[in-house]
C-alpha positions as CSV (number, residue, x, y, z in Angstrom):
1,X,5.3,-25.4,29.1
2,X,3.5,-23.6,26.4
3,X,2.0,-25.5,23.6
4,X,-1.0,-23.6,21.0
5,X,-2.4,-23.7,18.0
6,X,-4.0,-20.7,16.0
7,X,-5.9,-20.5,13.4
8,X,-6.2,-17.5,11.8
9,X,-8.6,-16.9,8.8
10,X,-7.8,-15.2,5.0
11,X,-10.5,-12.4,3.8
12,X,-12.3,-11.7,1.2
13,X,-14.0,-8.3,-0.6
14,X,-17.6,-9.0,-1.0
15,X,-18.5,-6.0,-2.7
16,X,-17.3,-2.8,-2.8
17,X,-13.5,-3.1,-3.9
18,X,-11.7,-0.5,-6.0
19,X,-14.7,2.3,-5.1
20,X,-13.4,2.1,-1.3
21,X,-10.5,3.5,-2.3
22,X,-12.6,6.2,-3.0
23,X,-14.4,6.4,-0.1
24,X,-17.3,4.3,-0.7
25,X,-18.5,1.9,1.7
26,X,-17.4,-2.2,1.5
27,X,-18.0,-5.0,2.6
28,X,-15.1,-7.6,3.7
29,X,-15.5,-11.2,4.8
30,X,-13.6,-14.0,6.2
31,X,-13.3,-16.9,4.5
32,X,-13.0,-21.0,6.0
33,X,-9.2,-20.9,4.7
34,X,-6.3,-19.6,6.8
35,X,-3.1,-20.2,8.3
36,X,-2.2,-22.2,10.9
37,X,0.3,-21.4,13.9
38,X,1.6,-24.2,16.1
39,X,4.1,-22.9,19.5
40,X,5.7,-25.6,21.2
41,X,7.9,-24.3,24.3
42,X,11.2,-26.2,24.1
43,X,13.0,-27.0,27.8
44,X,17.0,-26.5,27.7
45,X,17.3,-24.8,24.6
46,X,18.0,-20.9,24.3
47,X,16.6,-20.4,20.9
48,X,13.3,-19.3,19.0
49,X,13.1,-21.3,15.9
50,X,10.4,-20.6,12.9
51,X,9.3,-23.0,10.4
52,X,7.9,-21.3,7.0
53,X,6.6,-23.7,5.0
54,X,4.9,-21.2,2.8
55,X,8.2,-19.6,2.2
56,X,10.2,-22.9,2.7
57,X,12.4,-21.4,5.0
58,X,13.7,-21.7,8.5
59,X,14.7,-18.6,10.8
60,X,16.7,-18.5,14.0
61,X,16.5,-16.2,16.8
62,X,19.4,-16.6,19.7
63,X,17.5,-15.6,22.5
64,X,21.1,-14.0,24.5
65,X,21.2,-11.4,21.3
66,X,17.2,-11.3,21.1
67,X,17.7,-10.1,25.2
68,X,20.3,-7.9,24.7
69,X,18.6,-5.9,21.9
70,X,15.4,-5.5,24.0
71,X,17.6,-3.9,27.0
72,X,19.2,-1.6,24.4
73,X,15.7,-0.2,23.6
74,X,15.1,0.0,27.0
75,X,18.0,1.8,27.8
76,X,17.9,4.1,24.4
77,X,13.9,4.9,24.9
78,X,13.7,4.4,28.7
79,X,9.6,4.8,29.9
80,X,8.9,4.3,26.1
81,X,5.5,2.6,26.4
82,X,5.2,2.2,22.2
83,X,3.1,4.6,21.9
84,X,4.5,5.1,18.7
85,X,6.0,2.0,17.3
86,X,8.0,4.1,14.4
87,X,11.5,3.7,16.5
88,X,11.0,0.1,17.4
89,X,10.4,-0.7,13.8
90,X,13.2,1.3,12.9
91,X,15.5,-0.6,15.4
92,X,13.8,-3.9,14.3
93,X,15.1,-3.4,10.8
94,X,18.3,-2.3,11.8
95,X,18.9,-5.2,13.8
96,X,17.4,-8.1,11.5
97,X,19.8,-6.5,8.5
98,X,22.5,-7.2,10.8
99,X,21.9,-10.6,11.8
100,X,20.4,-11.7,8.1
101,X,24.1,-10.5,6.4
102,X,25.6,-12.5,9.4
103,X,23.5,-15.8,9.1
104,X,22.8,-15.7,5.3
105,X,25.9,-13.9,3.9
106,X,23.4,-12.4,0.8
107,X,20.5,-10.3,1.0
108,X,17.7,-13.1,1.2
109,X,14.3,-13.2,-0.6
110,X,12.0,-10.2,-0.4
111,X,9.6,-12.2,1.5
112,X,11.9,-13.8,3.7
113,X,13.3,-10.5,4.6
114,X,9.4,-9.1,5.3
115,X,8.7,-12.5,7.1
116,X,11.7,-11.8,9.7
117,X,10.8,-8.2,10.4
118,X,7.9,-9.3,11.6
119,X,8.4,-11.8,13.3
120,X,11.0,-10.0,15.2
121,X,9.2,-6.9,15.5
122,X,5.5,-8.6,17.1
123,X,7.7,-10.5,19.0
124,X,9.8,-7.7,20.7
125,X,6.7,-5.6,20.5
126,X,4.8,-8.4,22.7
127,X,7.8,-8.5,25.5
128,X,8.2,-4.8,25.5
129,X,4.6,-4.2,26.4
130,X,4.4,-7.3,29.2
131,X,1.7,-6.1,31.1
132,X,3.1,-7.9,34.3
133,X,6.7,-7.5,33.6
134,X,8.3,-4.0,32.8
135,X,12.0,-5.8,32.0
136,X,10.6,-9.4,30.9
137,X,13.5,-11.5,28.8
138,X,12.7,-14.3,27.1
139,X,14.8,-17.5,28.8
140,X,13.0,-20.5,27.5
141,X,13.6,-21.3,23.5
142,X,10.6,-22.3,21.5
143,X,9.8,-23.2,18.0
144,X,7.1,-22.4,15.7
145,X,5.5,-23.6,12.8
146,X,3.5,-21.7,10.1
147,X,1.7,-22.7,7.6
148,X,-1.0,-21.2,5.0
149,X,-3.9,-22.2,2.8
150,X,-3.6,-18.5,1.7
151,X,-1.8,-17.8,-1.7
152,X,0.7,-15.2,-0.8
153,X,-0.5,-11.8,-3.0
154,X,-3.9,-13.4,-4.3
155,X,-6.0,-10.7,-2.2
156,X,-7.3,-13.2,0.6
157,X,-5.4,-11.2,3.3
158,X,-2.5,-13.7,4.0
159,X,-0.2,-11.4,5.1
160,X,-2.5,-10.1,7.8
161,X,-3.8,-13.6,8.3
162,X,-0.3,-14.4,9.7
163,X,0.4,-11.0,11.3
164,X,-2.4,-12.2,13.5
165,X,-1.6,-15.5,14.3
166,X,2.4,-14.6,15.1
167,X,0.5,-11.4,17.3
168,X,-1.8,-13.6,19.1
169,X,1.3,-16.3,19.8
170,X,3.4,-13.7,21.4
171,X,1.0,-11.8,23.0
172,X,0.4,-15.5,24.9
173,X,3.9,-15.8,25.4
174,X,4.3,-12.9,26.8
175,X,1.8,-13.3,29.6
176,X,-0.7,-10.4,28.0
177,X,-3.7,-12.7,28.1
178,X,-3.9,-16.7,27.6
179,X,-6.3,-19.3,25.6
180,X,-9.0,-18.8,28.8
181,X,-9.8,-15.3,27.7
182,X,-8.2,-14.3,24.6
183,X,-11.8,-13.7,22.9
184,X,-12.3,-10.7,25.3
185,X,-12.9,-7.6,23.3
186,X,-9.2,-5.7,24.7
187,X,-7.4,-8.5,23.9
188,X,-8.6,-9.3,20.4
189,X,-8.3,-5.6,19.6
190,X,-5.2,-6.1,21.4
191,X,-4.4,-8.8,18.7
192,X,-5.7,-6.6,15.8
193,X,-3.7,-3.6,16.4
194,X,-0.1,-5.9,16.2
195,X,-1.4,-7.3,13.2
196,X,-2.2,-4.2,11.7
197,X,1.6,-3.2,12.1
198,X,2.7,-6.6,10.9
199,X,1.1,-5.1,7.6
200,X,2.6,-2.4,7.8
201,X,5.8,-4.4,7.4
202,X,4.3,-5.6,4.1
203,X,2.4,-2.8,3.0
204,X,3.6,0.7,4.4
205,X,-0.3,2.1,4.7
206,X,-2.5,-0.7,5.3
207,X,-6.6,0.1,5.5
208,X,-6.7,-1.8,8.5
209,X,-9.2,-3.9,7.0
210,X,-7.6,-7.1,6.6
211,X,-6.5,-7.0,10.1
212,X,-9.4,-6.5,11.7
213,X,-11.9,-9.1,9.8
214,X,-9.3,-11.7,10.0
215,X,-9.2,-11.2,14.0
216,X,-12.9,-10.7,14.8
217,X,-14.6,-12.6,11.9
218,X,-17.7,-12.1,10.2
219,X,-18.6,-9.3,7.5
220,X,-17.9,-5.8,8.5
221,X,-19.0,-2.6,6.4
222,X,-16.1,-0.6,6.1
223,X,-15.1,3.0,5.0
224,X,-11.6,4.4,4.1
225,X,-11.0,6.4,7.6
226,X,-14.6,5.9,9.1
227,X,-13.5,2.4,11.1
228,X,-15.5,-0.5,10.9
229,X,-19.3,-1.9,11.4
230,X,-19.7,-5.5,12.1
231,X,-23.1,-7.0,10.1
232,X,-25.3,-8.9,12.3
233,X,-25.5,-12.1,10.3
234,X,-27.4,-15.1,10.8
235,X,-25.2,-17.6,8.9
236,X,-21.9,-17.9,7.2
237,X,-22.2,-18.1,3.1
238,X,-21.1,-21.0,1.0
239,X,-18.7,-19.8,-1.5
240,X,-15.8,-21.3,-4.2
241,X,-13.1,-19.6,-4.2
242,X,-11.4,-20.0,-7.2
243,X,-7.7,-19.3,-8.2
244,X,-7.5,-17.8,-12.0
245,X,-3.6,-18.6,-11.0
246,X,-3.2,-14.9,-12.7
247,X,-0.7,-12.9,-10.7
248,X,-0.8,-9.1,-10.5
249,X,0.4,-6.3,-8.4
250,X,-2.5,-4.8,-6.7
251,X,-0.9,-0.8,-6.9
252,X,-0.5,-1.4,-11.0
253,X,-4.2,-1.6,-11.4
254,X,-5.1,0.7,-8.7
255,X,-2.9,3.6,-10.8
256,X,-4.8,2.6,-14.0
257,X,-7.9,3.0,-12.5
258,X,-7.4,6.3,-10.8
259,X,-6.1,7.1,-14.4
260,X,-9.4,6.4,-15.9
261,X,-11.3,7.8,-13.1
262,X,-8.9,11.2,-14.0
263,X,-10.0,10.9,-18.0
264,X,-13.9,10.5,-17.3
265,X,-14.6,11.9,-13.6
266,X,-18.3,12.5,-13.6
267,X,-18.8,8.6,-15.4
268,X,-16.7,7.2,-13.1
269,X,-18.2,8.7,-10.0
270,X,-21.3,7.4,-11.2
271,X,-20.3,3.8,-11.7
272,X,-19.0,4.4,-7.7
273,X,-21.7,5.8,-6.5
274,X,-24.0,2.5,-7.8
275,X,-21.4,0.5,-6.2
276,X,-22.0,2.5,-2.9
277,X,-26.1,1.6,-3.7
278,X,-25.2,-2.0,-4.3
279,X,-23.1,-2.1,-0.4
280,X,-26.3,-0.6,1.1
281,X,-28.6,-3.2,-0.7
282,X,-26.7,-5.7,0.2
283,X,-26.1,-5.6,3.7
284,X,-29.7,-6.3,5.1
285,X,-30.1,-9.7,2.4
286,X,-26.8,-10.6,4.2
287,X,-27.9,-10.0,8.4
288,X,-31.0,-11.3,7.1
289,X,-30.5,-14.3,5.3
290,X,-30.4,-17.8,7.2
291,X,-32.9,-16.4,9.8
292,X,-35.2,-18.8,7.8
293,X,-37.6,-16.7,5.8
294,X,-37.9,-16.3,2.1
295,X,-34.1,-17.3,2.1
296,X,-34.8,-18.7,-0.9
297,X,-35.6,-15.1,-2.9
298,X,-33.0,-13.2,-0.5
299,X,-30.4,-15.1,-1.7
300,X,-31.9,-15.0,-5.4
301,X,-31.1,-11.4,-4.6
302,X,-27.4,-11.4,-3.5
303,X,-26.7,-13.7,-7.0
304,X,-28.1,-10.6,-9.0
305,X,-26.0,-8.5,-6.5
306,X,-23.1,-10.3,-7.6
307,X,-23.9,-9.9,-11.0
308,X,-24.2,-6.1,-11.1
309,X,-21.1,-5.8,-8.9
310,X,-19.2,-7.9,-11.4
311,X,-20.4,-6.0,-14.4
312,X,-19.4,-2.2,-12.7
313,X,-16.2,-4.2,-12.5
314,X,-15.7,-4.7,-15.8
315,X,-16.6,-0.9,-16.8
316,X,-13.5,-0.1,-15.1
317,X,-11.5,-2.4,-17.0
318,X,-10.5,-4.9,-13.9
319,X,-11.4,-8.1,-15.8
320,X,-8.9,-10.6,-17.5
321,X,-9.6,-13.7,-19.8
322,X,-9.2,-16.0,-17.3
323,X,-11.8,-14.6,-15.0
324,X,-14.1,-14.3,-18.1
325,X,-13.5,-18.1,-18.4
326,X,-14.5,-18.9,-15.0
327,X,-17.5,-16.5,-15.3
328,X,-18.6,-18.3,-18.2
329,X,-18.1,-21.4,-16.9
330,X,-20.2,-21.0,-13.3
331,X,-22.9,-18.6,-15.6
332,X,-23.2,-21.7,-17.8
333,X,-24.1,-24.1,-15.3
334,X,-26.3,-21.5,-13.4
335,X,-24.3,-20.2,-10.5
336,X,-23.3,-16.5,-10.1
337,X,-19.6,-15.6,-9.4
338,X,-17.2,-11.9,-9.3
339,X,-14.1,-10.9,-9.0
340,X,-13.2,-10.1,-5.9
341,X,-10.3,-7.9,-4.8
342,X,-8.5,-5.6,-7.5
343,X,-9.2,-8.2,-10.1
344,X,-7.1,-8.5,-13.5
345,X,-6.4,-12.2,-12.1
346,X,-6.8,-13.3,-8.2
347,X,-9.6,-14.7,-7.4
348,X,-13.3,-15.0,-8.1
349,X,-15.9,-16.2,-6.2
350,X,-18.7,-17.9,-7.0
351,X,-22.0,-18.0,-4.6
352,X,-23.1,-21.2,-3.9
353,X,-26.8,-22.3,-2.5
354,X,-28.0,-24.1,0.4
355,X,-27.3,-28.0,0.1
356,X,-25.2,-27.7,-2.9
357,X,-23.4,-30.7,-2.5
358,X,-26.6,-32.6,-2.8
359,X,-26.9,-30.6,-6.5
360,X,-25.5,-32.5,-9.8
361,X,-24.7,-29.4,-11.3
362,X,-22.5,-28.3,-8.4
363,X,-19.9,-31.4,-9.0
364,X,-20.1,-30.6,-12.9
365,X,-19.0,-26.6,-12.2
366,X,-16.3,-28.1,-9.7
367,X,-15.2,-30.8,-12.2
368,X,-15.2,-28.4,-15.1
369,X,-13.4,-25.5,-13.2
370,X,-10.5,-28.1,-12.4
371,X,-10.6,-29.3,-15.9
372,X,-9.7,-25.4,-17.1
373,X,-6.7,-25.6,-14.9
374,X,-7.8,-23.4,-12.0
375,X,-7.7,-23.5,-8.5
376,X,-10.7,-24.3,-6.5
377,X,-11.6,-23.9,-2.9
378,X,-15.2,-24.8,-1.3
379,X,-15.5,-22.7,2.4
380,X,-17.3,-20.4,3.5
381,X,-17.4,-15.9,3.5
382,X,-18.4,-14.3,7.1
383,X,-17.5,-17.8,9.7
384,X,-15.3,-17.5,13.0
385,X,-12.4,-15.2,13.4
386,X,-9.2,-15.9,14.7
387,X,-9.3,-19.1,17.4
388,X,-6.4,-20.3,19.9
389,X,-6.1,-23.9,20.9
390,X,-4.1,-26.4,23.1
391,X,-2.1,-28.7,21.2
392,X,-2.5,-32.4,22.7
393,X,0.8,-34.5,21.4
């Protein structure tokens, strides 16, 4: 009987958001926090059952009606290998209308609808593509349990933080590969490609980027339609994340920006072009740093990285008063912090040194961040990716 844990990790933009969308280089990261995925197979029971505790909801799946709707698509597409996923997703949609009118009797929260799709569509995905078995049916019920660190629409990647974790579940399940070699490079690209079109459940047109860094881990380099580069680095980086607890949709600001890019072209080039600079600068002080010399000036370096990253921000009018605030604040007590992400509320981050728990000055920033009302997170930017475990009850 099958029982795993995954732990899949959130993301962060290091440097380099907003000018990627004009095909500059940037740099994304995981970060420590995540959400976690627990499968238990359940003997004697014919149904998949899902736990949200992020969502506080609970979704069924009748494994007789989950059967019959993969033999339809069999019989519809017969040979389809899902290629293209288009008509699955388009099935998958069709069919979780059905049921969620059935079940519910009212249209149910954006996000619960979003949450079933994909769960429904990774899961019929996985079985469809069984490497071993062409017609595999699921026969054995099983329940699963979700839950995030990840603020749902903050910019830390949670939706393709779970999209991973529900892709490397059922890709178990379904007998593509299991916990003994789950880290080989096929089947964690494997992973990253069903979590890439769990986003695009959630976001239509995904980069790709959150998928990818929260599989693998690390930092990668990145360019809009150039793939990725993993950085070769020593050492994960202590950060604080912290929450402004301002929300904001990520399109709005993206329009206003491409609005002011439209009213000053040649300026605003120039401000992404300096952000392209600041990428390359940055990623040899990040592969480099940790390996033990002059870490102490390297990372001197990526603090006035940071900095200038933060102010080109600002030029582009991405800033709110509450990140202001927590600027001040970390500035104040000598640490270095950005937004990161489209900014106008999210997150910031906030570098943090070496043996910083050991520093005064650390506990007064965290103590005086709380204080304001905000959110705050210690972990880590560029750790382990995704990771599968046994559960021992």
């Amino acid at each position: 009987m099958l029982s795993i844990q995954v732990h899949s990790p959130g993301k962060v933009i290091l440097h380099g958001e907003h000018a990627v969308v004009y095909n500059k280089p940037a740099l994304a990261a995981v970060v420590g926090l995540g959400t976690k995925l627990q499968l238990r197979s359940r003997a004697n029971s014919k149904v998949a059952s899902f736990q949200l505790d992020a969502l506080n909801c609970t979704l069924e799946i009748e494994l007789s009606e989950f059967n019959d709707f993969l033999n339809n698509f069999r019989g519809k597409y017969p040979g389809d290998k899902l290629d293209s996923t288009a008509k699955l997703m388009e099935e998958v949609r069709g069919e979780v209308a059905r049921q969620l009118e059935r079940s519910v009797g009212s249209t149910p929260k954006q996000h619960t609808q979003r949450a079933f799709v994909s769960i429904y569509y990774l899961l019929a995905g996985a079985v469809l593509t069984a490497p071993q078995q062409p017609k595999l049916t699921l026969e054995t019920g099983f329940h699963v349990q979700i839950d995030t660190e990840l603020n749902v629409g903050a910019g830390l990647g949670s939706s393709a933080s779970y999209g991973a974790a529900l892709a490397a579940a059922f890709l178990i399940l379904a007998g593509h590969f299991d916990q003994s070699n789950y880290l080989d490079q096929e089947n964690l690209a494997l992973i990253s490609h069903w979590a890439f079109e769990s986003e695009r459940v959630n976001h239509g047109t995904p980069s790709g980027v959150d998928n990818t860094v929260c599989t693998y881990g690390g930092i990668l380099r990145f360019v809009k339609g150039q793939g990725f580069q993993p950085l070769q680095i020593q050492k994960p980086l202590n950060i604080l994340l912290v929450d402004s607890r301002v929300s904001r949709s990520t399109a709005d600001i993206v329009a206003k920006v491409r609005h002011l890019a439209e009213e000053f072209p040649q300026l605003i080039e120039a401000i992404w072009q300096a952000c392209e600079q600041l990428v390359n600068s940055a990623v040899p002080l990040y592969e480099s740093f940790g390996n033990g010399q002059d870490d102490s000036q390297k990372f001197e370096q990526l603090e006035r990285l940071f900095q200038i990253n933060n102010d080109l921000l600002k030029a582009i009018g991405v800033t709110h008063p509450k990140l202001e605030q927590i600027f001040t604040i970390a500035f104040k007590r000598g640490f270095f912090s950005k937004l990161t992400g489209a900014g106008a509320g999210g997150y910031a981050i906030v570098l943090l040194p070496e043996n910083y728990e050991c520093n005064e000055v650390y506990w007064k920033l965290k103590e005086e961040l709380e204080a304001a009302g905000f959110g705050v997170h210690v972990t880590t930017a560029g750790g382990i990716g995704l990771r599968v475990t046994s559960i021992v009850d």
